[in-house]
C-alpha positions as CSV (number, residue, x, y, z in Angstrom):
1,X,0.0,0.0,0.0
2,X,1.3,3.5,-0.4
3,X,0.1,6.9,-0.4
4,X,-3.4,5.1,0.8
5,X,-3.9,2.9,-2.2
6,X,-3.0,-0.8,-3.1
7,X,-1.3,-1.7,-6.5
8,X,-2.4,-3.9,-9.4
9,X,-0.8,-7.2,-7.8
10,X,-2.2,-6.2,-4.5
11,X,-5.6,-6.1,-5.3
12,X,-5.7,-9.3,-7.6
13,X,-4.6,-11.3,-4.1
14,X,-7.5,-9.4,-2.4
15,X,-9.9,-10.3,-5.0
16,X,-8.5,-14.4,-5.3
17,X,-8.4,-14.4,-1.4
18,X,-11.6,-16.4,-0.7
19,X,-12.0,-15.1,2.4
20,X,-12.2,-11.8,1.4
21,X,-14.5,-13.3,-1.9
22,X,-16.1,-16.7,-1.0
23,X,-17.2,-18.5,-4.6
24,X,-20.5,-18.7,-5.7
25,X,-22.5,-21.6,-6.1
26,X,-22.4,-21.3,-9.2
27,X,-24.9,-23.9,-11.5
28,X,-24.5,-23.1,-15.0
29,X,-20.8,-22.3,-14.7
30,X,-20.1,-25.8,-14.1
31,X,-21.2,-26.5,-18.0
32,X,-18.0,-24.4,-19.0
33,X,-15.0,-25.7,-17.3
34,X,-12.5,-23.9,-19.3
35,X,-10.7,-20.5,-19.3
36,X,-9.5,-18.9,-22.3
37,X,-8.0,-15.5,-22.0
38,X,-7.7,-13.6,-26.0
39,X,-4.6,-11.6,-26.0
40,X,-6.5,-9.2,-28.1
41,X,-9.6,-7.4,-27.5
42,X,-11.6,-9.9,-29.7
43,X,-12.5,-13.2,-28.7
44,X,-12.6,-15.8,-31.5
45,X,-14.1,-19.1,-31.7
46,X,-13.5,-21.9,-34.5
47,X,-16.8,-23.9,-35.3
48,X,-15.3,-27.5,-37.2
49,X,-17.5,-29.6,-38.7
50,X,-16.2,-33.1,-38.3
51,X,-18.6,-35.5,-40.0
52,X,-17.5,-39.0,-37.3
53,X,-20.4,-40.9,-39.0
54,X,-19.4,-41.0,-43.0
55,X,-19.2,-44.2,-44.4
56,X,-15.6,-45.4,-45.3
57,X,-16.5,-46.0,-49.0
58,X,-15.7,-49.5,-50.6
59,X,-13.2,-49.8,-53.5
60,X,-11.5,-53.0,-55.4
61,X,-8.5,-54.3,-53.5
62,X,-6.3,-53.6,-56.4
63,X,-7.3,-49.6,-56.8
64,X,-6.0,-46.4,-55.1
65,X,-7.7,-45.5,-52.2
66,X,-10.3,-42.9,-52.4
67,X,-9.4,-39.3,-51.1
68,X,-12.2,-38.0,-48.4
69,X,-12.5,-34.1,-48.7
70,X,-12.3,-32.5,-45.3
71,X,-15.4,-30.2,-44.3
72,X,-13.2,-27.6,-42.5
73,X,-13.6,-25.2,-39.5
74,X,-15.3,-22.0,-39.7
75,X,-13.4,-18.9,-37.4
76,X,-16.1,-16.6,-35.6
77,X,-14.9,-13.6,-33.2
78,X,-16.7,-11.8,-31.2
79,X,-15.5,-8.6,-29.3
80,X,-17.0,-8.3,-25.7
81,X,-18.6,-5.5,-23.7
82,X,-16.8,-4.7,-20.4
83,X,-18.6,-5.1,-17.3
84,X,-16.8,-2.8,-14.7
85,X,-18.7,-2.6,-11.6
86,X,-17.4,0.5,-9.8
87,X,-17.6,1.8,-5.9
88,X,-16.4,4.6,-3.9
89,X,-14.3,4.0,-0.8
90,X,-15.8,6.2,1.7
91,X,-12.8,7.3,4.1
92,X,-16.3,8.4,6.3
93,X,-17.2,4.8,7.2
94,X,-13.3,4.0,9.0
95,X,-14.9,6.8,11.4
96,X,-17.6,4.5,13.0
97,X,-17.8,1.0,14.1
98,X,-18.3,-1.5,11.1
99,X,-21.2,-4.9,11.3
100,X,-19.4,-7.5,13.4
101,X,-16.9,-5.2,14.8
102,X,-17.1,-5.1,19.3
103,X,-19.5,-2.7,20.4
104,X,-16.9,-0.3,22.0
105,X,-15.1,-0.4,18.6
106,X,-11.8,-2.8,18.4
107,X,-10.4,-1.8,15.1
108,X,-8.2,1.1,13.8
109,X,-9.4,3.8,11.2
110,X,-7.0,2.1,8.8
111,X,-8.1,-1.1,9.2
112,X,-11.3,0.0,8.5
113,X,-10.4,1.4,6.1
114,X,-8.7,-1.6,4.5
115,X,-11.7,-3.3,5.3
116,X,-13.8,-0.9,2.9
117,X,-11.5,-1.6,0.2
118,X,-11.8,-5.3,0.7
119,X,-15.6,-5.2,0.8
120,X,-15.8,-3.1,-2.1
121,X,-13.5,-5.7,-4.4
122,X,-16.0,-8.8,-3.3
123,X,-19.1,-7.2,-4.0
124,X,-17.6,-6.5,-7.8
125,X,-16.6,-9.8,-8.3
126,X,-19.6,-11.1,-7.2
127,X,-21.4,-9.3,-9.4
128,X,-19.0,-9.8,-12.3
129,X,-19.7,-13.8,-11.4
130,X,-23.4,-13.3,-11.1
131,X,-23.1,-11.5,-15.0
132,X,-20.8,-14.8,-16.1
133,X,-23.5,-17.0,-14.5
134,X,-26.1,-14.8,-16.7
135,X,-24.8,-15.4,-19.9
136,X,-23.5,-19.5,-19.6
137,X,-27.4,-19.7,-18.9
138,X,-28.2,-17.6,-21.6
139,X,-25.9,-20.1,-24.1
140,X,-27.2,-23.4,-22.7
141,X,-30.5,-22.0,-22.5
142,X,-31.0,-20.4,-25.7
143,X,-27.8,-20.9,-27.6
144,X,-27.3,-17.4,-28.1
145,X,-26.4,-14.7,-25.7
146,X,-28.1,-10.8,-26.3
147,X,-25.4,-8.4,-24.7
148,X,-26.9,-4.9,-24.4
149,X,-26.2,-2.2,-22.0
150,X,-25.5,1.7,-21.6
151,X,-23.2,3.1,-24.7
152,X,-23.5,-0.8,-26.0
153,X,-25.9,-1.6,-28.9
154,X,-28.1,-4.6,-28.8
155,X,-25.9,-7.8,-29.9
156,X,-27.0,-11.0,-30.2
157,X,-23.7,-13.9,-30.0
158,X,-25.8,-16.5,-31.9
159,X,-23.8,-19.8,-31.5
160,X,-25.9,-21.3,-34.1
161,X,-27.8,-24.1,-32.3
162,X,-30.3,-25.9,-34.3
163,X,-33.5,-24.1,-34.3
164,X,-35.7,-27.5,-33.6
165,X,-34.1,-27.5,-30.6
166,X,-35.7,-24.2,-29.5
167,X,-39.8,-26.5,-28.3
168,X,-42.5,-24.2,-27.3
169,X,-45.3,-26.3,-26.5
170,X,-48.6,-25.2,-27.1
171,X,-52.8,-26.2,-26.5
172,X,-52.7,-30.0,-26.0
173,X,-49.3,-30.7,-25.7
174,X,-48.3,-28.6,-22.6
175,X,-47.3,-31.1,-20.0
176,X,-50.4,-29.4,-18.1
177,X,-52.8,-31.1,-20.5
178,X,-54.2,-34.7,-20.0
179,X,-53.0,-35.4,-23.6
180,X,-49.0,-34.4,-23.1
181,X,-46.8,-36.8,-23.9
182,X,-43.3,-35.7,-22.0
183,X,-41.4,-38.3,-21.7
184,X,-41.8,-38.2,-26.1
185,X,-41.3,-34.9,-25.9
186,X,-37.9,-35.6,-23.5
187,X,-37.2,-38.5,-25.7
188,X,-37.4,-36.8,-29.4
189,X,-35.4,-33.5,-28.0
190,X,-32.0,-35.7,-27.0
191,X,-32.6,-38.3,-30.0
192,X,-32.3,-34.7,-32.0
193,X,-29.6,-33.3,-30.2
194,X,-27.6,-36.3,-30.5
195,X,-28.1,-36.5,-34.2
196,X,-26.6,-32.9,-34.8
197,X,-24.1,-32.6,-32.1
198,X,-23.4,-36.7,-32.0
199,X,-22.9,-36.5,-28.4
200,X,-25.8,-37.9,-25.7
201,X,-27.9,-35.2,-23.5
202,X,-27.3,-36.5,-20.2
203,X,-28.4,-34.2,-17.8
204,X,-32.2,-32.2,-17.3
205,X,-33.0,-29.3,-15.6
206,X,-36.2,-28.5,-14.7
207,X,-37.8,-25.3,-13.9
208,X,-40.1,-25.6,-10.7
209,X,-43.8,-25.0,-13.0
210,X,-42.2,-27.9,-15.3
211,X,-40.7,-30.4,-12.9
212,X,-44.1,-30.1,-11.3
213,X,-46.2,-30.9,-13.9
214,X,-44.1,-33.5,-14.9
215,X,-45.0,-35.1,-11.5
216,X,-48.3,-34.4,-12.0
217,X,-48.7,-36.1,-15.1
218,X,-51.0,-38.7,-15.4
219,X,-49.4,-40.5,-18.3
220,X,-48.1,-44.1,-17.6
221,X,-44.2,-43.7,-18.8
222,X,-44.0,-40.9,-16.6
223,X,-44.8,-42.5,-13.8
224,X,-43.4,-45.8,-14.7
225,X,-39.8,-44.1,-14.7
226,X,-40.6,-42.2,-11.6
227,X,-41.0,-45.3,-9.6
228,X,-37.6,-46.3,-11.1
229,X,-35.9,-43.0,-10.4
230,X,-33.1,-43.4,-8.1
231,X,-30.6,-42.0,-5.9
232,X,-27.2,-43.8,-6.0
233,X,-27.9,-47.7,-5.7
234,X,-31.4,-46.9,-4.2
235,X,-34.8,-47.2,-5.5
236,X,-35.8,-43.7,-4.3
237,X,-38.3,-40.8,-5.1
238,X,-39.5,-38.3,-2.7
239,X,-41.6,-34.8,-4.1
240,X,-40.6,-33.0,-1.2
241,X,-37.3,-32.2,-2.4
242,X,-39.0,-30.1,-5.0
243,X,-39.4,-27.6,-1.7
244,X,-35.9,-27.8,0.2
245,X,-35.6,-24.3,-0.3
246,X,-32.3,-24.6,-2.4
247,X,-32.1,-22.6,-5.6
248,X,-31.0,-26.1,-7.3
249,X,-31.5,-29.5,-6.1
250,X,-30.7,-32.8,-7.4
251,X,-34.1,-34.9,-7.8
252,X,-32.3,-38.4,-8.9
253,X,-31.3,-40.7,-12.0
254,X,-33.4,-42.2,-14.8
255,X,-30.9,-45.5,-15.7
256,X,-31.2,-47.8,-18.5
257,X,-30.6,-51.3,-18.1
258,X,-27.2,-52.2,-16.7
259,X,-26.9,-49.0,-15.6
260,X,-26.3,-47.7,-19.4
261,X,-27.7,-44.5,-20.6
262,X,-27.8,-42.3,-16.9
263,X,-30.0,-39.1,-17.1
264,X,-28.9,-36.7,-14.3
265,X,-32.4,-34.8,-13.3
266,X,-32.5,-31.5,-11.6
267,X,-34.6,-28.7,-10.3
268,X,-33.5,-25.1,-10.4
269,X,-35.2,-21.9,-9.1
270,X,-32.4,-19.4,-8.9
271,X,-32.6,-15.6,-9.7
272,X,-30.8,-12.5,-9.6
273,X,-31.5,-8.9,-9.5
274,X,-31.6,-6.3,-12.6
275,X,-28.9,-3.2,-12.9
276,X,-32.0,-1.2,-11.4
277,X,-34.1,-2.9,-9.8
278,X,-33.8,-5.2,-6.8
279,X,-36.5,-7.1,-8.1
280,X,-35.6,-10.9,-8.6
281,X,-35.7,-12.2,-11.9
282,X,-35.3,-16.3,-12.7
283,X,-32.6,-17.1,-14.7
284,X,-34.5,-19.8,-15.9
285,X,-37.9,-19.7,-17.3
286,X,-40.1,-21.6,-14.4
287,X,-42.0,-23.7,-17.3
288,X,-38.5,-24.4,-19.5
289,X,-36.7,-28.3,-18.9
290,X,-33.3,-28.2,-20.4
291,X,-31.1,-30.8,-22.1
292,X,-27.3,-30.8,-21.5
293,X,-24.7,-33.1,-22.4
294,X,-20.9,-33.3,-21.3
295,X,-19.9,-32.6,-25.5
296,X,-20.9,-28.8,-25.0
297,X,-17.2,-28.0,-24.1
298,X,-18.1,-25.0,-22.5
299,X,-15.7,-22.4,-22.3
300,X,-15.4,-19.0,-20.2
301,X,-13.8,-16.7,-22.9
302,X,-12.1,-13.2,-21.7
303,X,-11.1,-10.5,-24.4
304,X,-8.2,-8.7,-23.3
305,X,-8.4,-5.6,-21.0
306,X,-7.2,-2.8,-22.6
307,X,-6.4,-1.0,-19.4
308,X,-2.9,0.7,-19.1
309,X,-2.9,-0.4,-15.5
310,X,-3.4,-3.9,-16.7
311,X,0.7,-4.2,-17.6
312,X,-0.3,-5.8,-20.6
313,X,-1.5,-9.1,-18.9
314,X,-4.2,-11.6,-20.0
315,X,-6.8,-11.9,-16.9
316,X,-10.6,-12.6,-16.3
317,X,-10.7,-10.0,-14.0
318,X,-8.6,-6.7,-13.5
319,X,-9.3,-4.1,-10.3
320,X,-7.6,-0.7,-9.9
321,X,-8.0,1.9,-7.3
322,X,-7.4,5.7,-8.0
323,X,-7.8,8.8,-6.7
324,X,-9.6,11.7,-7.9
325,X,-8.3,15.2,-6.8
326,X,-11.5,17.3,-6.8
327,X,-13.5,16.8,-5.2
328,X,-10.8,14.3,-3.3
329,X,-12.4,11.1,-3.6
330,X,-10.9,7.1,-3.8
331,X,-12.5,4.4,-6.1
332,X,-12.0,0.9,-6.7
333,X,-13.4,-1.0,-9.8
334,X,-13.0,-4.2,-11.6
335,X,-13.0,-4.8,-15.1
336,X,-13.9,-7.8,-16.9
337,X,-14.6,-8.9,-20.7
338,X,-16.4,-11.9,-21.0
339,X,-17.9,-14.3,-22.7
340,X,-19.3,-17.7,-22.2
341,X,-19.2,-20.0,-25.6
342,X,-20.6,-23.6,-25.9
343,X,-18.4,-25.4,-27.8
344,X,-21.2,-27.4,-29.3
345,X,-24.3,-25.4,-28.8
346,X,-26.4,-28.8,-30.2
347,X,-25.0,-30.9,-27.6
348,X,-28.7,-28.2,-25.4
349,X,-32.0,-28.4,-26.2
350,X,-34.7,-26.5,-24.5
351,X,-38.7,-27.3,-23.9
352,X,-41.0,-24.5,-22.9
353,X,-43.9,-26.9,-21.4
354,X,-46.4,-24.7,-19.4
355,X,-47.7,-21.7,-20.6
């Protein structure tokens, strides 16, 4: 520290110290293990076509081999908005006793004041977490992610998922209706996706209107696989988890025979709050069960941060702290540029099942 303020490396340990900035549970993250940081601004993306299903073709024994023409790769870049959450450390608040501290006071003004500064740097990376969060459910979701915000025009990062795996059902066939058929509805979505991304959807999510009326269903396959749904080695199903109260919950395993072909199936009712508005809003659609398999190869994409005070590194986040002369005032702020890209968008599918 010096002259009041931290430095670049400084900070970055403040911001990775987890207990200064405990992680997230984070749900949809988890579909994009990887972390790519661009050296440039733009983030780009190769989309290959590689046809594993061709026919070698048959030729005489005593002819050249035929010469199979590869399909190729197609390059797509993308450059990122910034999201730079931004606070003012209040030298004010090192005057008075801070939440947790002893009554009489048992800290000094500048460890207060340090306090401030580490306070400030967790709520912006939580919120730069919660915006990462935002749009991997955005690409598994809808496979396509609409970034708009102040000074940025509306853009929509279209990943170029196979529209039939966008379902909106309708009249008869919402799963509220006597006449839905889910589990053909379930069934048809993965035989699809696993046709154009040739990888198998192994894991549902279920918003808390869907997952319901799929227990409410009266048709026989659904609740011929419910009384087979299980949790580890045990025959188990039990509604009540549909209330524990967590934002996700695991509900069990639909398993073929010899334990082949496992479908992971989940609930999830998590939300966060708009720029202005404290208002929660779902991430996921309530009525919306969606398909994921491990072949999406998620990946958490970062464009460079063209920051001066960045030294010219590569990072997924970036905080500074300045001062401002007049009116004399400190501020922190973090600066990210991200992007969350499915590898293999078709390897989602989405349902929209109650209206």
């Amino acid at each position: 520290m010096a002259d009041g303020y931290y430095d670049t490396a400084t900070l970055l340990e403040v911001i990775r110290a987890p207990q200064n900035a405990p992680e997230l549970n984070n749900f949809w993250l988890k579909f994009f293990p990887r972390v790519i940081l661009s050296e440039t601004e733009k983030i780009m993306f190769d989309e290959i076509d590689d046809n594993e299903y061709r026919l070698a073709p048959f030729v005489a024994p005593n002819v050249q081999g035929r010469t199979i023409r590869a399909k190729g790769f197609v390059t797509r870049s993308f450059r990122p908005a910034y999201v730079k959450p931004k606070h003012v450390v209040d030298p004010t608040r090192s005057l008075s006793r801070r939440a947790g501290e002893a009554l009489l006071g048992g800290a000094s003004r500048s460890e207060r004041y340090n306090a401030i500064i580490a306070d400030n740097l967790r709520r912006e990376r939580l919120m730069i977490e919660n915006r990462w969060e935002w749009m991997a459910c955005q690409a598994v979701v809808t496979g396509q992610v609409v970034v708009v915000g102040e000074d940025y025009p509306s853009t929509t990062v279209d990943f170029n998922r196979d529209a039939g795996l966008t379902i909106v059902k309708s009249g008869a066939t919402l799963w509220t209706a006597s006449t839905a058929t889910p589990i053909a509805d379930i069934q048809a979505a993965r035989i699809l996706a696993f046709k154009l991304s040739r990888a198998p959807v192994n894991t549902l999510i279920f918003g808390l209107n869907a997952w319901a009326a799929f227990l409410q269903s009266d048709h026989p396959d659904v609740q011929g696989l419910l009384n087979m749904l299980i949790r580890g080695n045990e025959s188990l199903f039990n509604a009540s988890n549909l209330n524990s109260g967590e934002p996700f919950a695991y509900q069990g395993s639909l398993v073929g025979t010899g334990g082949i072909g496992r479908l992971d199936m989940y609930t999830y009712s998590n939300f966060y709050e708009g720029e202005t508005s404290s208002v929660g809003v779902p991430y996921l659609d309530s009525g919306t069960v969606v398909g994921v398999g491990a072949a999406v190869q998620g990946a958490r994409c970062f464009g460079a941060i063209m920051d001066r005070g960045a030294n010219l590194q590569t990072l997924s986040m970036f905080p500074k702290m300045w001062d401002e002369e007049d009116p004399s005032v400190t501020y922190t702020m973090t600066q990210s540029a991200p992007l969350m890209v499915p590898m293999r968008a078709n390897n989602t599918f989405s349902i929209k099942v109650t209206a």
